[in-house]
N, CA and C atoms as an extended XYZ file, in Angstrom:
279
Properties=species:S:1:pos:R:3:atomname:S:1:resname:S:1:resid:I:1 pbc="F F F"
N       -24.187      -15.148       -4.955 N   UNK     1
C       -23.363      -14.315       -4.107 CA  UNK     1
C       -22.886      -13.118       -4.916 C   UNK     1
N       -23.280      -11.972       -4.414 N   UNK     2
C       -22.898      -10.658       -4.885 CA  UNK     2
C       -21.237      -10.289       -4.909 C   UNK     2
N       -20.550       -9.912       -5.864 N   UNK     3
C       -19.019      -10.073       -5.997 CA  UNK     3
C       -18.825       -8.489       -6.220 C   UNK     3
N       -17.490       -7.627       -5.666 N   UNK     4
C       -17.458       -6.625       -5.738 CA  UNK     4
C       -16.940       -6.453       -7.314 C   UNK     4
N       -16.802       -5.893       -8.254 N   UNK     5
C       -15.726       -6.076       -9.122 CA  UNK     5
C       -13.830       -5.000       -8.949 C   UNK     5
N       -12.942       -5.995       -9.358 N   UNK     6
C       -11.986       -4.886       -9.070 CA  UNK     6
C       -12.234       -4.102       -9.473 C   UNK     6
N       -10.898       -3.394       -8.337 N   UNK     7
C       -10.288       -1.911       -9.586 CA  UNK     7
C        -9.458       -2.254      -10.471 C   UNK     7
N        -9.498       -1.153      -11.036 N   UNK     8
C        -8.421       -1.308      -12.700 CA  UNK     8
C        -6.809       -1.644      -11.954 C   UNK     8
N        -6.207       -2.571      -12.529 N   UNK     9
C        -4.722       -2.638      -12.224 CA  UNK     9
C        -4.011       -1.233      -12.538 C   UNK     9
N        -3.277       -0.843      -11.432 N   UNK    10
C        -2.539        0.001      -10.916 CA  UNK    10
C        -1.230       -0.140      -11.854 C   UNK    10
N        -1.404        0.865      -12.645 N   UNK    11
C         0.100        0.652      -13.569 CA  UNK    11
C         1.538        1.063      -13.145 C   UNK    11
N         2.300        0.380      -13.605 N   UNK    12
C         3.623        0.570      -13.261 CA  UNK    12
C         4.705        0.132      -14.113 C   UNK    12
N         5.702        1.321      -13.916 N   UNK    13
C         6.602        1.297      -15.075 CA  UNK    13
C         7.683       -0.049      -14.571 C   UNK    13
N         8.443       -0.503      -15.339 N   UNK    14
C         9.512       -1.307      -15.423 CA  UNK    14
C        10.235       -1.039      -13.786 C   UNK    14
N        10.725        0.310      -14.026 N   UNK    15
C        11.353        0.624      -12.782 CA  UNK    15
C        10.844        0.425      -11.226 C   UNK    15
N         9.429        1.024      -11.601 N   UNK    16
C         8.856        1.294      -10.282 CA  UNK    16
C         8.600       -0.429      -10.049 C   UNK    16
N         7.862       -1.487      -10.888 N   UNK    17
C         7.704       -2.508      -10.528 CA  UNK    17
C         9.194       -3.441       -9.993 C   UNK    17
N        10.133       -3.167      -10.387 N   UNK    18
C        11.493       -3.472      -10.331 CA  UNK    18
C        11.608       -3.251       -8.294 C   UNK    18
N        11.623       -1.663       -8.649 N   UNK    19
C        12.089       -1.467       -6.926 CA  UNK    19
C        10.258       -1.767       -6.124 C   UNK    19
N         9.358       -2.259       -6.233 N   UNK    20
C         8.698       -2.844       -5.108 CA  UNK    20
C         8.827       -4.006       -5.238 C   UNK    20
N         9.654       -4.882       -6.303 N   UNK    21
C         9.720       -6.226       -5.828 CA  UNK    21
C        10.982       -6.443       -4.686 C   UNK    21
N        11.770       -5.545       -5.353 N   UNK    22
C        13.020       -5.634       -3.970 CA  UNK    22
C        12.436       -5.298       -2.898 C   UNK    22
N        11.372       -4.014       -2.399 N   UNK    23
C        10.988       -3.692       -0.906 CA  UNK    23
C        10.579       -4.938       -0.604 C   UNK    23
N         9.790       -5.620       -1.847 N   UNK    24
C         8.387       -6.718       -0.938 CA  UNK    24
C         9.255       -8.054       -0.363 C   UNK    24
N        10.531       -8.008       -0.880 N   UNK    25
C        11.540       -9.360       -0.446 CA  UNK    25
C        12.756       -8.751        0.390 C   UNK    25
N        12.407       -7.054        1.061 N   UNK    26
C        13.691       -7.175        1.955 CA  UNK    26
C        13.519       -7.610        3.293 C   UNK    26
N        15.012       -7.451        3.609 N   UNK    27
C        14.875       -8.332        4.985 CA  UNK    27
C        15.494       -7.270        5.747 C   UNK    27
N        15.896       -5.973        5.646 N   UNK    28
C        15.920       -4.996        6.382 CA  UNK    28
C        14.792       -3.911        6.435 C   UNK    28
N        13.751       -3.811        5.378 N   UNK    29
C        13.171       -2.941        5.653 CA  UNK    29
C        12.067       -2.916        6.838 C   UNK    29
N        11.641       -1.820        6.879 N   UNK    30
C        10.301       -2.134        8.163 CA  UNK    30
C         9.053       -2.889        7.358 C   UNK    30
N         8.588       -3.522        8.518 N   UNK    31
C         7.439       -4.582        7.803 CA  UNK    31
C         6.421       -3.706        7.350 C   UNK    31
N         6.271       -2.490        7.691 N   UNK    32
C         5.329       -1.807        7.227 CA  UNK    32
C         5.093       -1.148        5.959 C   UNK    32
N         6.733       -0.958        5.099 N   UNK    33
C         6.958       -0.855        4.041 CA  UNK    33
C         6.714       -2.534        2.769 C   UNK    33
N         7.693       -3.578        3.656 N   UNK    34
C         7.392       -4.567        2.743 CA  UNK    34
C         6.172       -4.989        2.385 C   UNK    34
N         4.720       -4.826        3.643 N   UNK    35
C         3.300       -4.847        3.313 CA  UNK    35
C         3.098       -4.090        2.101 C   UNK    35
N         3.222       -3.346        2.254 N   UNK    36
C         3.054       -1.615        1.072 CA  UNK    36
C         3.369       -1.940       -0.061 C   UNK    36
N         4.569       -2.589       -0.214 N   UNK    37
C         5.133       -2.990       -1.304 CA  UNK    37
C         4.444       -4.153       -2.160 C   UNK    37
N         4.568       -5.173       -1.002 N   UNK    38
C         3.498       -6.722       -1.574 CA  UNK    38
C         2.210       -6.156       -2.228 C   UNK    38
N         1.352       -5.301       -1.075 N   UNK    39
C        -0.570       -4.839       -1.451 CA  UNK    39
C        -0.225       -4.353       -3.094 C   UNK    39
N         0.799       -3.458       -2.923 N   UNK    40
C         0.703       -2.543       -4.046 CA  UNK    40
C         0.801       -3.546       -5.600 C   UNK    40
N         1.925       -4.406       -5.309 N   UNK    41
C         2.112       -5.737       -6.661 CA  UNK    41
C         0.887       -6.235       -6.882 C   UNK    41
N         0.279       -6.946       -5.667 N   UNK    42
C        -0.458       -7.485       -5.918 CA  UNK    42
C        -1.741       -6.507       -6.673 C   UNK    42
N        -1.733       -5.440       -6.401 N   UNK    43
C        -2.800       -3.943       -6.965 CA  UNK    43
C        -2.234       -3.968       -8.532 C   UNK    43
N        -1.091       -4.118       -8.783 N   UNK    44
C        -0.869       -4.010      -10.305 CA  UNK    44
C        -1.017       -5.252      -10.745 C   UNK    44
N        -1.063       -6.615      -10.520 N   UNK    45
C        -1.425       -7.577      -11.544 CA  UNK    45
C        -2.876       -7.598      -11.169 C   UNK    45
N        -3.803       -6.680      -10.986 N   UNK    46
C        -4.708       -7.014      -10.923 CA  UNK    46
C        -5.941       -7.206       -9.994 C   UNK    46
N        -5.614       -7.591       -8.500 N   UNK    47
C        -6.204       -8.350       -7.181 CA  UNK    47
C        -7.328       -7.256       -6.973 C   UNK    47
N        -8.321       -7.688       -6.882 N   UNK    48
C        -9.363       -6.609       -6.319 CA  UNK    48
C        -8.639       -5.661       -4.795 C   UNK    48
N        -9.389       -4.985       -4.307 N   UNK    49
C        -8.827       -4.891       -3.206 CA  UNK    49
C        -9.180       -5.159       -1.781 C   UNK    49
N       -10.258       -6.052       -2.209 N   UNK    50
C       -10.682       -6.465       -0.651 CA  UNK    50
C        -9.887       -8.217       -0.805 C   UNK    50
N        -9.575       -8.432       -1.896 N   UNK    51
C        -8.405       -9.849       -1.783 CA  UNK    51
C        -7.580       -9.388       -1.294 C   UNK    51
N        -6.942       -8.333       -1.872 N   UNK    52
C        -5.535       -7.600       -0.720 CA  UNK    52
C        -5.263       -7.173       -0.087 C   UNK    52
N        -6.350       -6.498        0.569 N   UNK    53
C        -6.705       -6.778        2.010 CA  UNK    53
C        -6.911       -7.704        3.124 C   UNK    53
N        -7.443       -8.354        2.505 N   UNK    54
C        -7.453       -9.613        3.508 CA  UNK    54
C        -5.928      -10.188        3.209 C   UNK    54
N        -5.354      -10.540        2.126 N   UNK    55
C        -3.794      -11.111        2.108 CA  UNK    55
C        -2.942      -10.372        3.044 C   UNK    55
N        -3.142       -9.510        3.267 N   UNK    56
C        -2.186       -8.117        3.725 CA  UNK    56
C        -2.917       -8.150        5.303 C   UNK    56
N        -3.883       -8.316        5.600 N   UNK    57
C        -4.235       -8.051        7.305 CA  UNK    57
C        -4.578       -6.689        7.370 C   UNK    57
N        -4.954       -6.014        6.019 N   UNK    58
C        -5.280       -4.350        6.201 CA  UNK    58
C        -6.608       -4.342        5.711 C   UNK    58
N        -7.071       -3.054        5.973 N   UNK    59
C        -8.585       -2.629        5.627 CA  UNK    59
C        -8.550       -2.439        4.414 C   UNK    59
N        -9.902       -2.505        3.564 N   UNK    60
C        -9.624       -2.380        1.679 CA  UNK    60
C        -9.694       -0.716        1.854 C   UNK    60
N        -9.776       -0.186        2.804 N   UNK    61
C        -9.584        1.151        2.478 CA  UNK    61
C        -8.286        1.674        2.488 C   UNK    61
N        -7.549        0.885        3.154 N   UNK    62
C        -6.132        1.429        3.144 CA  UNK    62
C        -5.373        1.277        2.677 C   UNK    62
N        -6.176       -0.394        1.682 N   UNK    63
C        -5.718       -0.646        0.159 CA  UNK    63
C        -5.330        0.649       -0.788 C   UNK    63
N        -6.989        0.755       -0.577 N   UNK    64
C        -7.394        2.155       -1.817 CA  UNK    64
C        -6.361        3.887       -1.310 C   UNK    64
N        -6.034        3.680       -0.265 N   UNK    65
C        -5.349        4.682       -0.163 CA  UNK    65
C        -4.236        5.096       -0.352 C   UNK    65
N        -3.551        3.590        0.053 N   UNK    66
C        -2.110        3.143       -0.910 CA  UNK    66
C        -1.986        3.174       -2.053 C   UNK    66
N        -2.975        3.109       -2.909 N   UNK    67
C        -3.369        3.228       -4.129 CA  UNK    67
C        -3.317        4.440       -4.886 C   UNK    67
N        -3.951        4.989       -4.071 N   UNK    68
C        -4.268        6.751       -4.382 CA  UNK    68
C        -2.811        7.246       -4.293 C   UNK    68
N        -2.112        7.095       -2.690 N   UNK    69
C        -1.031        7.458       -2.609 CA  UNK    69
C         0.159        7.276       -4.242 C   UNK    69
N         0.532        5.888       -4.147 N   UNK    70
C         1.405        5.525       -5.245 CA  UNK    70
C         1.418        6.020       -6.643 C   UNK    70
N         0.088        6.343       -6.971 N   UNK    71
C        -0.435        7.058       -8.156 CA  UNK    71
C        -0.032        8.625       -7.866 C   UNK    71
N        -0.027        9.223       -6.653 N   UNK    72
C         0.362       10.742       -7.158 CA  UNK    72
C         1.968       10.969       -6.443 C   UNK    72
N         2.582        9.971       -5.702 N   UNK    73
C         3.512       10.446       -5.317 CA  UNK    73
C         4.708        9.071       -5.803 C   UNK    73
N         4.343        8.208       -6.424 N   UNK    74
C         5.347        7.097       -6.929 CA  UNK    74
C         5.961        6.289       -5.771 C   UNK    74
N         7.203        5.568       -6.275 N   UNK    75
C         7.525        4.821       -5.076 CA  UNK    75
C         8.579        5.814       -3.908 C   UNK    75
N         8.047        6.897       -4.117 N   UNK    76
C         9.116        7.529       -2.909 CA  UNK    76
C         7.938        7.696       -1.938 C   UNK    76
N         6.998        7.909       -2.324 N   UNK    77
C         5.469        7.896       -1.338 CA  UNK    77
C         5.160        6.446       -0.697 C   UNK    77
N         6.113        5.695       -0.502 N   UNK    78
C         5.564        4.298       -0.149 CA  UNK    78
C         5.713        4.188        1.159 C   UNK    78
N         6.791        4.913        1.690 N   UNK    79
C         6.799        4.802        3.130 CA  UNK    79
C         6.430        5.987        4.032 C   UNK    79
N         5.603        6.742        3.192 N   UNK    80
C         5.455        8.049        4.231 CA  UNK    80
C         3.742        7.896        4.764 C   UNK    80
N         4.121        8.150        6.449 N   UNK    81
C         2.928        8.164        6.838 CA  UNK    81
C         1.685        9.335        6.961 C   UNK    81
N         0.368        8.796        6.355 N   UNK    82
C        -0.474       10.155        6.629 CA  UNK    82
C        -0.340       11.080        8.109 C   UNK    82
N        -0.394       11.798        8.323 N   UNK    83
C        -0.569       12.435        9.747 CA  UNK    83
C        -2.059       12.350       10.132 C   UNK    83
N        -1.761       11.936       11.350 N   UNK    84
C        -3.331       11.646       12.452 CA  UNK    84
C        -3.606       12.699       12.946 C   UNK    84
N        -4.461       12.241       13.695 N   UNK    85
C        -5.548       13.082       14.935 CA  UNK    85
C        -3.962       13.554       14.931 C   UNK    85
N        -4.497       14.877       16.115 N   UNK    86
C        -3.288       15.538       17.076 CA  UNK    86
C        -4.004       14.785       18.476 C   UNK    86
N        -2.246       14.954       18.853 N   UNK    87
C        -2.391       14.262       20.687 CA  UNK    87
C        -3.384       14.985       21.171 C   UNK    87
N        -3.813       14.408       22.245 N   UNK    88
C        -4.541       15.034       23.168 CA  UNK    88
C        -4.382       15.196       24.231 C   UNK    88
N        -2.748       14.693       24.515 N   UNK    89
C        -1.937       14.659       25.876 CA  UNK    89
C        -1.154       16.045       26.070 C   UNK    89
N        -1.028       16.496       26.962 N   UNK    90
C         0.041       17.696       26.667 CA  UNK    90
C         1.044       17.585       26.487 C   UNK    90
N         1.673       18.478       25.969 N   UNK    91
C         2.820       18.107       25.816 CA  UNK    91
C         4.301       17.694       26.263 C   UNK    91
N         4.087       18.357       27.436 N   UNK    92
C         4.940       18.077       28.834 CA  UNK    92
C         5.046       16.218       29.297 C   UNK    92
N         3.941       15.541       28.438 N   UNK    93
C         3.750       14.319       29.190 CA  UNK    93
C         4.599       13.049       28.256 C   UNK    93
């Protein structure tokens, strides 16, 4: 059976690993952040990213994008969403 190999663990300073263990265990934040938070830990000790993907219920691409993200914008980039398509509804609706 053909095995992907990881990516390189996602480094992180004291701090930054500090505040995503608090996101990945709060109980107020949005679940969409505490995911973010968990994928991303699990991205620094190591986890390929199609394991943390599947742990997480997300695509390994959105692993890798979280990835990308955290690396150029740190943990203040953890909860901001890319912008999509534009509507296609008018705007009146």
């Amino acid at each position: 059976m053909l095995t992907m190999p990881a990516a390189p663990p996602l480094p992180l300073t004291d701090d930054q690993r500090a505040a995503l263990e608090r996101m990945s265990r709060s109980t107020w934040a949005r679940h969409r952040m505490v995911q973010r938070a968990k994928a991303l830990l699990l991205a620094a000790d190591g986890e390929a990213n199609y394991e943390i993907a599947s742990r997480a219920g997300v695509s390994a691409n959105s692993v890798r994008t979280r990835r990308a993200r955290f690396a150029d914008e740190g943990v203040e980039g953890i909860d901001k969403i890319a912008p999509g398509r534009p509507s296609r509804l008018p705007h009146w609706l």
